[in-house]
Structure formats: structure tokens, C-alpha cells
C-alpha positions as CSV (number, residue, x, y, z in Angstrom):
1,X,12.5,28.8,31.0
2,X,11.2,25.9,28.5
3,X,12.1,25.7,25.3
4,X,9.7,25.7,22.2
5,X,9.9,22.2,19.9
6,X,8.2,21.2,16.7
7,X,7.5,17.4,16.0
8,X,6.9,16.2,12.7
9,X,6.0,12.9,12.3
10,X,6.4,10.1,9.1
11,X,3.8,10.5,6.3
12,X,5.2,10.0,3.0
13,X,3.6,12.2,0.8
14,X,1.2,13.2,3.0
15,X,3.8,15.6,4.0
16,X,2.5,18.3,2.0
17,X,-0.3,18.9,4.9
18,X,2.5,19.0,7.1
19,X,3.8,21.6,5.2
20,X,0.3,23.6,5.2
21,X,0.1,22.9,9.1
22,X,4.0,24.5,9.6
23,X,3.1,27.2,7.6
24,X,-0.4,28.3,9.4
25,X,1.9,27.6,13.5
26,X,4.9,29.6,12.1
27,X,2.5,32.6,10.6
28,X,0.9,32.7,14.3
29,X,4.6,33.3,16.0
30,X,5.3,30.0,17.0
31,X,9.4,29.9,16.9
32,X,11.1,26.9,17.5
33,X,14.2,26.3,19.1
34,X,13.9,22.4,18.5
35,X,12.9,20.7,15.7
36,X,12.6,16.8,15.4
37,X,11.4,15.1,12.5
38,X,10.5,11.2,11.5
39,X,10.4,10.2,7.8
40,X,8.8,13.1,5.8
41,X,8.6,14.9,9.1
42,X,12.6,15.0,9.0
43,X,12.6,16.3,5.1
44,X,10.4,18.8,6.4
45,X,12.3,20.0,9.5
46,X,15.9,19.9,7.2
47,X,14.5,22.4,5.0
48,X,13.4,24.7,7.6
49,X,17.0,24.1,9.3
50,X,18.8,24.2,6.3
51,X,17.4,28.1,5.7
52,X,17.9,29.5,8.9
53,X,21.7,28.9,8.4
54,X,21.3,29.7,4.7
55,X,20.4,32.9,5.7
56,X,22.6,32.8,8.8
57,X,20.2,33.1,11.1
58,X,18.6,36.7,10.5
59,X,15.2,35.3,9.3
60,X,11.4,35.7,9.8
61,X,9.9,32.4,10.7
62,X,7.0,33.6,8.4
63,X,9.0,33.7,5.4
64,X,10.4,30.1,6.0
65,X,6.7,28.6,6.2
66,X,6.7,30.4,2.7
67,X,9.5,28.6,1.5
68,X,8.5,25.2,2.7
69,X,5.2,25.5,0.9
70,X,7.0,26.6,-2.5
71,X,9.2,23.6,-1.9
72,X,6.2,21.5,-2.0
73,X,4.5,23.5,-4.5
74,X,7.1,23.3,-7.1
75,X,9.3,20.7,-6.3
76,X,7.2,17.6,-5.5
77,X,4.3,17.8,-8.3
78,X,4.2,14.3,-9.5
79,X,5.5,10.7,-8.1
80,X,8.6,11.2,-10.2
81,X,9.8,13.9,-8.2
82,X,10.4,11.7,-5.5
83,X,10.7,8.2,-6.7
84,X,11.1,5.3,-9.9
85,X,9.4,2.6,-10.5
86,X,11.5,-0.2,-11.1
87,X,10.6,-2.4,-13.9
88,X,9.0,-6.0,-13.6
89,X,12.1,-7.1,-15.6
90,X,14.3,-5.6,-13.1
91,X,12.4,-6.8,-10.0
92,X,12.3,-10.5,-11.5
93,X,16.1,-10.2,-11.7
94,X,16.5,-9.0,-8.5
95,X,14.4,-11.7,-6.9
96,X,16.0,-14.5,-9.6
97,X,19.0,-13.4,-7.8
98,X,17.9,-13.4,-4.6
99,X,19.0,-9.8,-3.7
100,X,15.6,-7.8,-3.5
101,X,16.4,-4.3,-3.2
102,X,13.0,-2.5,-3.3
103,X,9.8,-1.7,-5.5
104,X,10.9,1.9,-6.3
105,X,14.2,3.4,-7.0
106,X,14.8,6.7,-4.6
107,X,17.1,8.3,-7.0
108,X,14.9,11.4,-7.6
109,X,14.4,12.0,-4.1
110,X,18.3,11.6,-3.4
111,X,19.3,14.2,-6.0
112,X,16.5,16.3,-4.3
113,X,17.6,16.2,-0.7
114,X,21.3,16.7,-2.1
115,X,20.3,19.6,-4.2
116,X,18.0,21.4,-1.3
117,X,20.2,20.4,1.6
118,X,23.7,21.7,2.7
119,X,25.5,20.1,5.6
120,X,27.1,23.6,6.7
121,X,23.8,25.4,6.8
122,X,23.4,22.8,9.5
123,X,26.2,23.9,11.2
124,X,25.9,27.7,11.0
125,X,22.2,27.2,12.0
126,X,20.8,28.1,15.6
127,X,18.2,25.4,15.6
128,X,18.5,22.1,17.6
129,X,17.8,19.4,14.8
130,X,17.5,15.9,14.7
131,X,16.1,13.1,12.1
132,X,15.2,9.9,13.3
133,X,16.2,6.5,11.3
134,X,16.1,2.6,12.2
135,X,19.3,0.5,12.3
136,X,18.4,-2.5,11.0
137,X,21.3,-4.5,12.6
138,X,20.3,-3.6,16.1
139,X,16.5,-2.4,15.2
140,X,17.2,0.9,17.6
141,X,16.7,4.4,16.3
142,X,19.6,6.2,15.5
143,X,19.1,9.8,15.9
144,X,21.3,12.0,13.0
145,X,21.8,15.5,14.5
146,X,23.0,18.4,12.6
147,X,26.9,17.9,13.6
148,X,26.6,14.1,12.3
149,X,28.5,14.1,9.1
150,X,26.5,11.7,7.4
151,X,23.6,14.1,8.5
152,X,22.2,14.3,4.6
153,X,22.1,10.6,4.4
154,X,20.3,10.5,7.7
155,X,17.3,12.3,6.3
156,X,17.2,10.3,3.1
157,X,17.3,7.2,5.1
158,X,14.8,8.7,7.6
159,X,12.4,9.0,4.6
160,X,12.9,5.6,3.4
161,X,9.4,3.1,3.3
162,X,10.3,-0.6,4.0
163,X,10.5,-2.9,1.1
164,X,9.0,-0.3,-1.1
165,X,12.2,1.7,-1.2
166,X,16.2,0.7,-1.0
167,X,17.1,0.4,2.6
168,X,20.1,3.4,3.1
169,X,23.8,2.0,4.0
170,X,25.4,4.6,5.8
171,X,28.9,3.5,6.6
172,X,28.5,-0.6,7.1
173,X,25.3,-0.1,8.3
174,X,21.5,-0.2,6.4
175,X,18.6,2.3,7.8
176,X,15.2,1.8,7.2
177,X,12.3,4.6,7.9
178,X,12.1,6.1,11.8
179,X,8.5,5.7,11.4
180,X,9.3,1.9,12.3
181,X,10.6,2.6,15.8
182,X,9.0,6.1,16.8
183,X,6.9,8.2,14.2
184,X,6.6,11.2,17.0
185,X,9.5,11.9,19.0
186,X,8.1,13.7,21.7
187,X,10.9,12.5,24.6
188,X,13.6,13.4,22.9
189,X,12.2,17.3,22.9
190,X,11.0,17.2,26.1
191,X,14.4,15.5,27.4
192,X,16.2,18.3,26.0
193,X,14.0,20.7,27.9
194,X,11.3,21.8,25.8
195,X,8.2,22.6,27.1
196,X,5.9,23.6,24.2
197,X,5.7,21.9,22.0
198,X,4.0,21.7,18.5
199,X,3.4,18.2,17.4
200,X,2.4,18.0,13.4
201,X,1.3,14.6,12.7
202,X,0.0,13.0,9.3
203,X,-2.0,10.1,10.7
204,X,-5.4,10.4,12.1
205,X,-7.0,9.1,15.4
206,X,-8.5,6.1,13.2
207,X,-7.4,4.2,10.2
208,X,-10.4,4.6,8.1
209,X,-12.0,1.4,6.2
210,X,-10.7,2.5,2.7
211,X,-10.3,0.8,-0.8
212,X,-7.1,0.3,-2.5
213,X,-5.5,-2.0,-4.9
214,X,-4.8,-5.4,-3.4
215,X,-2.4,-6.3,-6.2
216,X,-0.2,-3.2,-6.3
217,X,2.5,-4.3,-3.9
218,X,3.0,-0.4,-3.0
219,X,0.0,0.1,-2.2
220,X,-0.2,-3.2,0.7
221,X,2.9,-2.1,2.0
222,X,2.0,1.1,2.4
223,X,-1.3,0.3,4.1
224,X,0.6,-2.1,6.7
225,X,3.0,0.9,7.4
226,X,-0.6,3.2,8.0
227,X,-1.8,0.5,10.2
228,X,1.6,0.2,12.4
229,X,2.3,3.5,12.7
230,X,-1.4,5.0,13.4
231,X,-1.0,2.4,16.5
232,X,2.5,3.6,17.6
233,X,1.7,7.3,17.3
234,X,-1.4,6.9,19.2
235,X,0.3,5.7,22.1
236,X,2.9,8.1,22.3
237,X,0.9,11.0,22.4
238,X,-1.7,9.0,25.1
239,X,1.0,8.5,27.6
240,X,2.0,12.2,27.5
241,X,-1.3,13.6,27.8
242,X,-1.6,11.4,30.3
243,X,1.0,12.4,32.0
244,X,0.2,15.8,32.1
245,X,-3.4,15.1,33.8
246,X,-1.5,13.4,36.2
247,X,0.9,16.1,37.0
248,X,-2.4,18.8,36.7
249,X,-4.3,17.1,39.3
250,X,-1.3,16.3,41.7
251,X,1.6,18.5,41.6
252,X,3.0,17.1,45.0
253,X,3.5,13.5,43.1
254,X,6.2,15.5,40.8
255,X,8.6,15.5,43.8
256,X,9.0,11.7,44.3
257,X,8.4,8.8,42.5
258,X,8.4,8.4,38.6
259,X,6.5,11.0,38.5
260,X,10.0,13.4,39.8
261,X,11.2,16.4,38.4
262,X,8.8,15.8,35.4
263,X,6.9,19.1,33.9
264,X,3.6,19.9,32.5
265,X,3.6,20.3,28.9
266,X,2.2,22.7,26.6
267,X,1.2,20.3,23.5
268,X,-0.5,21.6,20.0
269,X,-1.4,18.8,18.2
270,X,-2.6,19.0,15.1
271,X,-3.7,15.9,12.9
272,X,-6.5,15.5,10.3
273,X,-9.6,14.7,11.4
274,X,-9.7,11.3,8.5
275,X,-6.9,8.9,7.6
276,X,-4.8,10.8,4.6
277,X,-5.2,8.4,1.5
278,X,-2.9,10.0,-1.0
279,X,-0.2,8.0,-2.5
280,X,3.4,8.3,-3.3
281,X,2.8,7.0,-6.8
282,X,-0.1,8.2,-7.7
283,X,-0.8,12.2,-7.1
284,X,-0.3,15.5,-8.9
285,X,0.7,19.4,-8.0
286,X,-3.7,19.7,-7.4
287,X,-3.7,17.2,-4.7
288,X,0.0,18.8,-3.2
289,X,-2.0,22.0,-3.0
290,X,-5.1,20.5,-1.5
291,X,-3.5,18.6,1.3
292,X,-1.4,21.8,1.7
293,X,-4.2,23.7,2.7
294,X,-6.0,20.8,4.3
295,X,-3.2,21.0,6.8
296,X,-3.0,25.2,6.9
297,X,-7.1,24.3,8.2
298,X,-6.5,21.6,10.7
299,X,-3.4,23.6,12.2
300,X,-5.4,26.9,12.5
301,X,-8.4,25.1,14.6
302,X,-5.7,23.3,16.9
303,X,-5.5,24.3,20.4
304,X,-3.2,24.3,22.9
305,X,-3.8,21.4,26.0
């Protein structure tokens, strides 16, 4: 029997829809056993992990969706929640010196993840978890799973926007954002034998002609990263559906070929019908709440395919 997976993609702090979306799926009785996350998609899934072996795995999936909304709710209410602007003075030192490091400083986000997250709630927990991060030596994805001892530094890296934020060094090695690689993981569930699958995603179909400010160097870089990973996502998501029409109209091809042993799969995808334009340094706790139940909308009119 197939196992039941939620994807969450990268999104920054468009996360809070995701957060809306998981909330609506896990009211309805979805329960996964899986749960892979990308970028904010992995901040996301380590909180849900993190409670079910908080509360050693005697939990209503209902009442996590709760808590992940609350997180969001009350924890991430303004840009300093999460991140620092670093000052022009320190940025012209950095460049003077020719070591860069990044546009923001990621310290509030680190105490956060440190604070919400505990490494043997990982361990006690019943859930199948993995965040997704890019090596930048060898420019694969390193996949952090919940027995990975640097797991906790895995997510922050996970979460970490190129250039705009410090790349993470975990051992000798620096990670950059998953999103940069894969921003929905959907082979590594199905791989691991999941067959429906709930795929949360905070990009739409289109990037949407939008204005923005040229000069803020957060706001390009974060508009190239919209552009990549609306493109990457896309794809992923085409081939498996395609897949799946394949394997619907033909079910002989699924006993040779490259088409052998695969399975149909049960997909809910749920994006928002427009690109998300809310930015990490520039929101407050109204616009959490509206993109919170922006994605609670989008999930509940999602069908299965």
C-alpha cells in the first residue's frame, strides 16, 4: 500500500500561505507519513515534525495545522523576525575587503529555528523528513534527514536566499537555498514509495508583470530567484503529470521500458492562482494573516488528479 507525502516547496515569506494551505489538507484528514520540504517549505515541514515527536507521537493532525498557523501568526509578524539588514557601512566594508557575505544578517531567523526546533523530537518522531539544501562546492542537493546531526542547520541553510542572505557552512562545507537545485521534491517521495501525495507550492503557473524597486538589491535578487524557480517548479510537476497520463492511457507500457514498475500517482496540488508579491523585508502580522488564509482558500478548492 502507498504511502501519503506532503511537498512544500521554497517561498520565503510567502510561506505563510503554505501554512494556510497545510492547515485547510490536515483539517480534511490528510496524514502524512512523508514530509519533504525546500527552503520555507522545509521550516514548515520541521515544525510539523518537530511536534509530533514533541508530543511523542499521540497527536491529532488537526491540532498541528493549528500550531503551524500560530507559529506564523505570532512568531513571524514583521521582517525582523526573520532577518537584519546590514548596514551600508558594513556592506562597503565587506565589499572594501573583498569578502561579501550577504545583504541581510539571518541571526533572527537562526535563534528562531534553534528556539522552535529540537533535534530529538526528530528522532522520537514517526514522520519520514527531509530538507533540501545546495552544496555549493559540488552544486548537488544535499538532502538533511531527521538522523543527520547537523539536521537543524540543514533547515536554516535550506531557507537561506542567494546573496541576499549568508551562505550556511556546515562542517567545511557552505549551503545555499534548495530552491536553487529542486524547489518540489516530488522523486524523492515517490522513490520512497509514496503514492499520494500533497504538493503545497508558493509559486504560481505565471510570473506576473509586477513593479518593484529596481535599486533595492533585495528586491532584484529576489525577483531573479521568482523567475528561476517558477521555471524549475513548472517542469517538475509537468513531467509527473505527464507521466501519469502516460501510465492512465497504457498500463501495459508500465511492464517494460522506462516506463517499468512506475505507478500512477495521486497528486493535490495546490498553488495560487497569481504570483505572491510579498516581501521578506517589507510585511506585517495583517499581510501574514492574509496570505494565511489566501492559502487555507486555494488548498480547499484543490482537487485530487
Amino acid at each position: 500500500m502507498g504511502k501519503q507525502a506532503l511537498v512544500l516547496s521554497g517561498g520565503s515569506i510567502k510561506g505563510a500561505f503554505q501554512a494556510g494551505a497545510v492547515k485547510q489538507i490536515l483539517s480534511e484528514g490528510f496524514e502524512p507519513e512523508i514530509i519533504h520540504g525546500i527552503s520555507v517549505g522545509s521550516l514548515n515541514g520541521a515544525f510539523l515534525t518537530n511536534l509530533t515527536g514533541k508530543y511523542d507521537n499521540n497527536y491529532k493532525w488537526t491540532d498541528l495545522g493549528d500550531e503551524l498557523v500560530d507559529f506564523w501568526l505570532n512568531g513571524i509578524t514583521k521582517p525582523e523576525s526573520l532577518v537584519k539588514k546590514n548596514s551600508v557601512l558594513k556592506l562597503g566594508w565587506q565589499l572594501l575587503r573583498g569578502k561579501f557575505e550577504s545583504v541581510l544578517s539571518t541571526k533572527p531567523l537562526k535563534d528562531l529555528v534553534h528556539k522552535t526546533i529540537e533535534v530529538d523530537n526528530f528522532i522520537k518522531s514517526n514522520i519520514d523528513y527531509t530538507a533540501g539544501a545546495v552544496d555549493l562546492n559540488s552544486g548537488n542537493l544535499k538532502s538533511f534527514s531527521k538522523y543527520d546531526k547537523e539536521l537543524i542547520e540543514g533547515v536554516i541553510a535550506s531557507t537561506t536566499i542567494p546573496v541576499m542572505m549568508p551562505a550556511s557552512l556546515i562542517g567545511k562545507t557552505y549551503y545555499y537555498d534548495g530552491g536553487l537545485r529542486e524547489v518540489a521534491p516530488l522523486k524523492s517521495v515517490i522513490d520512497k514509495g509514496a503514492t499520494d501525495i500533497v504538493v503545497i507550492l508558493c509559486q504560481s503557473m505565471d510570473v506576473s508583470a509586477q513593479n518593484f524597486d529596481h535599486g533595492n538589491i533585495a528586491h532584484m535578487i529576489t525577483r531573479v530567484m521568482d523567475i528561476v524557480t517558477n521555471e524549475t517548479v513548472n517542469n517538475d510537476i509537468r513531467q509527473t503529470l505527464k507521466v501519469n497520463e502516460i501510465i492512465r492511457e497504457n498500463i501495459e507500457l508500465t511492464k517494460n521500458g522506462v516506463f517499468k514498475d512506475k505507478k500512477k500517482i495521486n497528486i493535490r496540488l495546490i498553488r495560487p492562482d497569481s504570483e505572491l508579491t510579498l516581501k521578506i523585508d517589507k510585511f506585517d502580522k495583517k499581510d501574514i494573516e492574509n496570505m494565511i488564509e489566501l492559502g487555507r482558500i486555494t488548498a480547499e478548492k484543490s482537487k485530487w488528479q
